[in-house]
C-alpha positions in Angstrom: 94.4 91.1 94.6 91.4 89.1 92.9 89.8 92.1 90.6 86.5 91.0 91.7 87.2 91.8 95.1 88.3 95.4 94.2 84.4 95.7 93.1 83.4 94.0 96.1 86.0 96.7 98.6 84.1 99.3 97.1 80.8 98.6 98.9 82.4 98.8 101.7 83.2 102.7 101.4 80.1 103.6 99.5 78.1 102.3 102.9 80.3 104.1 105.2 80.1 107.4 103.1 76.1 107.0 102.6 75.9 106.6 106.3 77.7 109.6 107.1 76.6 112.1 104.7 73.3 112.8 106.6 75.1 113.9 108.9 76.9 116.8 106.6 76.7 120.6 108.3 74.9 119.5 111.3 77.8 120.0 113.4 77.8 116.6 115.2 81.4 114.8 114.0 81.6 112.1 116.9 78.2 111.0 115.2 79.0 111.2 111.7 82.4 109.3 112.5 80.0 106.7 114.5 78.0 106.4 111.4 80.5 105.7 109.0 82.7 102.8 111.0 79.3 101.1 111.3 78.9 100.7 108.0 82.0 100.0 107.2 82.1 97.1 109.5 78.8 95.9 108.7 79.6 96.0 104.8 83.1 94.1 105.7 81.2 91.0 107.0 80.5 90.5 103.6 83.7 90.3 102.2 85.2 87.0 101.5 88.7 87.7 103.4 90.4 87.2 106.2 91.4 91.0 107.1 93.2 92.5 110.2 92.8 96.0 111.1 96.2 96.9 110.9 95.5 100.9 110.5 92.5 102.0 112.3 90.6 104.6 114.5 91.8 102.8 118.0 92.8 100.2 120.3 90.9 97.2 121.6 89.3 99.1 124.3 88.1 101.7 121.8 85.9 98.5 120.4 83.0 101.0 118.9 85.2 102.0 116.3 87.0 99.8 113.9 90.3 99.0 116.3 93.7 97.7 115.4 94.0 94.4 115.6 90.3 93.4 114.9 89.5 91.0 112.0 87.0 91.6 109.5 85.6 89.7 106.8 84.1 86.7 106.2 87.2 85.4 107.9 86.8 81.7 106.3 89.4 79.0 106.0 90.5 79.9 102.4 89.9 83.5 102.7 92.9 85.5 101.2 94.9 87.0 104.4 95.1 90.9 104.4 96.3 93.9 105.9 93.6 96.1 106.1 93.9 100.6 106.5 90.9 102.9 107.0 89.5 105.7 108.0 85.8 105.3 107.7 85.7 109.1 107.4 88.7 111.1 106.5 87.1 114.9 107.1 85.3 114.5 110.9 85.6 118.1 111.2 84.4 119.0 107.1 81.2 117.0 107.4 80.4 118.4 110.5 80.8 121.8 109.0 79.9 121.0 105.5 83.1 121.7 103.6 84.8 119.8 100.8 86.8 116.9 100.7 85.3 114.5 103.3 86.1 110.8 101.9 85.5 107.1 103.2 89.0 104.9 102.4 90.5 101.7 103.2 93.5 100.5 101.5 94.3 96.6 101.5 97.1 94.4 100.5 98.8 91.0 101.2 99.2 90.0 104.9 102.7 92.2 106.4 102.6 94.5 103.7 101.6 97.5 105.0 103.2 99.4 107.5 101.9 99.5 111.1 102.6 102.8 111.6 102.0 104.4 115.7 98.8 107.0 116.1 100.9 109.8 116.1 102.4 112.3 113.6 104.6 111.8 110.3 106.2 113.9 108.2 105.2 113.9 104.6 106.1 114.7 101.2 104.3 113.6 98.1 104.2 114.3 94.3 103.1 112.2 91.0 104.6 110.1 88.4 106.3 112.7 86.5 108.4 114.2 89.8 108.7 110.8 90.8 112.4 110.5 91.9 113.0 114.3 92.5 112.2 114.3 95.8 113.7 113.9 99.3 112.2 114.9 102.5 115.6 115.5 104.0 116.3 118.3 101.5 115.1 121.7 102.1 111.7 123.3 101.1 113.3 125.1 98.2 115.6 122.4 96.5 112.0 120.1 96.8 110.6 122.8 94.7 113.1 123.4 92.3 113.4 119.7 91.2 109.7 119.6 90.8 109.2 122.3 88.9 112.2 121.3 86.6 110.6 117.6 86.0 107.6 118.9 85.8 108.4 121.4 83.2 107.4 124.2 85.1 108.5 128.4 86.1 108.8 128.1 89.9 105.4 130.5 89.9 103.2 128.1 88.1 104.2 124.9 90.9 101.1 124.3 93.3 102.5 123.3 96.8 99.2 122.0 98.8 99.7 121.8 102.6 97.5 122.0 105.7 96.8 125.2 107.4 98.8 124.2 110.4 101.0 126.7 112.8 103.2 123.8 112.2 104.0 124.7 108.8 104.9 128.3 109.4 108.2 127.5 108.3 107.5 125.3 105.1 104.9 128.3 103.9 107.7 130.9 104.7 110.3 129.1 102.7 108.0 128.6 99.6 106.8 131.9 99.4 110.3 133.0 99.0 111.3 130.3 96.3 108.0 131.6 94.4 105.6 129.0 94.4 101.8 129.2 94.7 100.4 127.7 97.8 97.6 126.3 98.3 95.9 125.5 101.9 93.5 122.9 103.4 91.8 122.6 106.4 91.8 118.5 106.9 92.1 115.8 105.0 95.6 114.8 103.6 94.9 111.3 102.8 92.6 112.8 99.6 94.9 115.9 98.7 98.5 113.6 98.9 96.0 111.6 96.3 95.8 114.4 94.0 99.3 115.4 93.1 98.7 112.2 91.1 95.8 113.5 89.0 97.1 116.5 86.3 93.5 118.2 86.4 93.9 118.6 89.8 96.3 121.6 89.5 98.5 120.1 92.5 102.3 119.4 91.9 103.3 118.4 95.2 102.5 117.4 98.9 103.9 118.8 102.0 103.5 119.0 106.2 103.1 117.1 108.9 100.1 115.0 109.6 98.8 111.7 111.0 100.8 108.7 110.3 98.3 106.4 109.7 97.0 108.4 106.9 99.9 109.1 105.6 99.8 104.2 105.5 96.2 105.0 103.4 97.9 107.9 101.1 101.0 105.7 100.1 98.8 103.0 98.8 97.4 105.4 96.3 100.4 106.6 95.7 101.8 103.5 94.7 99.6 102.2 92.5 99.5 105.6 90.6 102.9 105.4 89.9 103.5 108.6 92.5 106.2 109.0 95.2 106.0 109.6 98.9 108.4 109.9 101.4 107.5 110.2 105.2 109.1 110.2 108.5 107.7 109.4 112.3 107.4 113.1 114.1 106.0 112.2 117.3 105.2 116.2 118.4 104.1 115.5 122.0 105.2 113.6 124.9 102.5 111.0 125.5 103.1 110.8 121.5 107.0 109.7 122.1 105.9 107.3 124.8 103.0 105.7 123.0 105.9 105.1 119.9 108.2 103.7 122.3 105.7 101.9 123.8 104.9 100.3 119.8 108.4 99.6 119.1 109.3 102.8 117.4 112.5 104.1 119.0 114.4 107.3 118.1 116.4 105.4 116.1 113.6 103.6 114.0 111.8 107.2 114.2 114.9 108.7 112.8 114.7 106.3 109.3 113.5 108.1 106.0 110.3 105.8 105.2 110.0 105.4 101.6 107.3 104.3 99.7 107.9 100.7 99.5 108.7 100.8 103.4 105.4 102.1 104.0 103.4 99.8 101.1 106.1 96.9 100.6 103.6 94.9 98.1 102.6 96.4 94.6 99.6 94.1 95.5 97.6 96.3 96.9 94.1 98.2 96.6 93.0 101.4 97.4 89.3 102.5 97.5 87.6 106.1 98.1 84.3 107.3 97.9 83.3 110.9 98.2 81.5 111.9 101.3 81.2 115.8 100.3 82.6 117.3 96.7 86.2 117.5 96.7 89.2 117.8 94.8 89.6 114.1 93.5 85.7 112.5 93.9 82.0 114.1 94.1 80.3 114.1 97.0 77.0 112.1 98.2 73.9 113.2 96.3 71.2 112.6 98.0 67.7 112.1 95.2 63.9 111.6 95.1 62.4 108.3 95.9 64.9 107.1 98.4 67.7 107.0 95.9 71.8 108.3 96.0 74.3 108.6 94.4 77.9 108.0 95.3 81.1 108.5 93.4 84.0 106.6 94.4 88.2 105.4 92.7 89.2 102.0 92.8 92.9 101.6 92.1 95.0 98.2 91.6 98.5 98.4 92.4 99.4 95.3 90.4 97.8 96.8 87.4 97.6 100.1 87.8 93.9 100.1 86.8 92.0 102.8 88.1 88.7 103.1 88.1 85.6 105.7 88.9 82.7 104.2 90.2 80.0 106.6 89.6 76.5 104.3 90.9 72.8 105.2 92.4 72.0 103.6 94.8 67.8 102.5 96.2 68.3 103.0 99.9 65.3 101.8 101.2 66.8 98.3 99.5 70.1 98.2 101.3 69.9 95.9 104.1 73.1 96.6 105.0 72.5 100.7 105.1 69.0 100.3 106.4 70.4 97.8 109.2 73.7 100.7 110.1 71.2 103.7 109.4 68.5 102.2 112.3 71.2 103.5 114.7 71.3 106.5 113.7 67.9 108.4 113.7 
């Protein structure tokens, strides 16, 4: 991926997260949600590529928000094909209620590359570079640990496991209190806090639980061009979920395959793109200052490089065409 166009990717995320972040505390999700995906879209229309929707927020008869399947770009002749992930806001519920960790993200990456995983649940595990190859989400909760905490250096009692506060995870939170570990629990978001057993000052040494596949497409592409590791799994938990995966191709027998991280990002080529939408554990929220101004604070990550970048800009809103064209629809 063209470096220039990682610069150009990140407009797209700074739009969507400026148009939600009014929206932050005032209970109203559907709207913030709303907000974001048409910024996103309009901000895509911009890009020079010929993108497909390959991860989104719904069908083709869920056309308001940005479907699977739809194209986006400029969608020229010689645009560069891509597979396109997003979730225009990670965090509905947070920015509704004002709590951390609320992010706009999109991954992209060569055309086929990234996996078209159902709308349903996966099974996750995730650490960073240093435990990379330590892990297997077949073992149990314990041996995970152990290995971990051995590459890493580490007494059992100083590992951070992060995982969602789930009834779910009874069972995973059971079995790593008794191996010793701190835990740590979130509320939503495990697209930014798989991210951040990548980052040392984020005090989190590995990723666990069961959450929604398609993030887990957007996490792996992180992942990979950190230098991390993730593992996942297809856990459909519900009925209509096992139907809807056979319906997609994903039979018990495909469901049953240990995804690894190159099955679920098979090109290093890839680029990955946050910006903060409230203060979290990997990027600052949206600042909102006098005279019509903001300020955003996003990561840009290159997989073929392994560059990655903070984007820390301000922003004159009342000279935004794009934000003043998404934000006229949401007064």
């Amino acid at each position: 991926m063209d470096r220039n166009l990682a610069l150009e990717i990140v407009r797209v995320t700074e739009t969507a997260a400026l148009a939600s972040a009014r929206y932050m505390g005032r209970g109203d999700k559907e709207a913030a949600d709303q907000a974001a995906v048409d910024g996103m879209r309009k901000a895509f229309s911009h890009v020079s590529i010929k993108g497909t929707v390959v991860i989104g927020e719904g069908e083709l008869d869920e056309a308001p928000m940005l479907y699977i399947g739809e194209e986006v770009g400029t969608c020229k002749e010689l645009d560069k094909e891509v597979d396109i992930a997003v979730d225009p806001l990670e965090g509905t519920n947070l920015i509704a209620k004002g709590l951390p960790n609320a992010i706009a993200v999109l991954a992209m990456a060569p055309k086929g590359t990234l996996l078209h995983a159902p709308d349903t649940y996966m099974k996750k595990i995730a650490v960073g570079p240093k435990a990379k190859g330590c892990i297997n989400l077949e073992d149990s909760v314990e041996k995970n640990l152990k290995a971990v905490a051995k590459a890493l250096n580490k007494e059992m009692q100083d590992l951070t496991l992060m995982i969602q506060d789930r009834e779910r995870h009874k069972e995973i939170i059971k079995e790593a209190r008794i191996a010793g570990c701190r835990i740590k629990l979130f509320s939503d978001g495990d697209v930014a806090t798989a991210i951040a057993t990548c980052f040392e000052d984020t005090g989190i040494d590995i990723f666990m639980g069961i959450g929604g596949a398609p993030e887990g497409v957007i996490a792996a592409a992180a992942i990979k061009c950190m230098g991390g590791e993730m593992q996942g799994k297809i856990i459909p938990l519900y009925e209509e979920d096992k139907a809807r995966c056979e319906e997609l191709g994903w039979t018990k027998e495909k469901r049953a395959k240990l995804l690894t991280l190159d099955d679920l990002v098979s090109s290093d080529d890839v680029l990955f793109v946050a910006t903060g939408v409230s203060d979290g554990e990997l990027l600052k929220g949206v600042t909102y200052l006098e005279n019509n101004r903001a300020r955003t604070h996003s990561v840009v990550m290159r997989g073929s490089t392994g560059t990655i970048r903070f984007v820390d800009a301000i922003h004159k809103l009342d000279k935004n065409d794009i934000l003043i064209e998404t934000m006229a629809k949401h007064k």
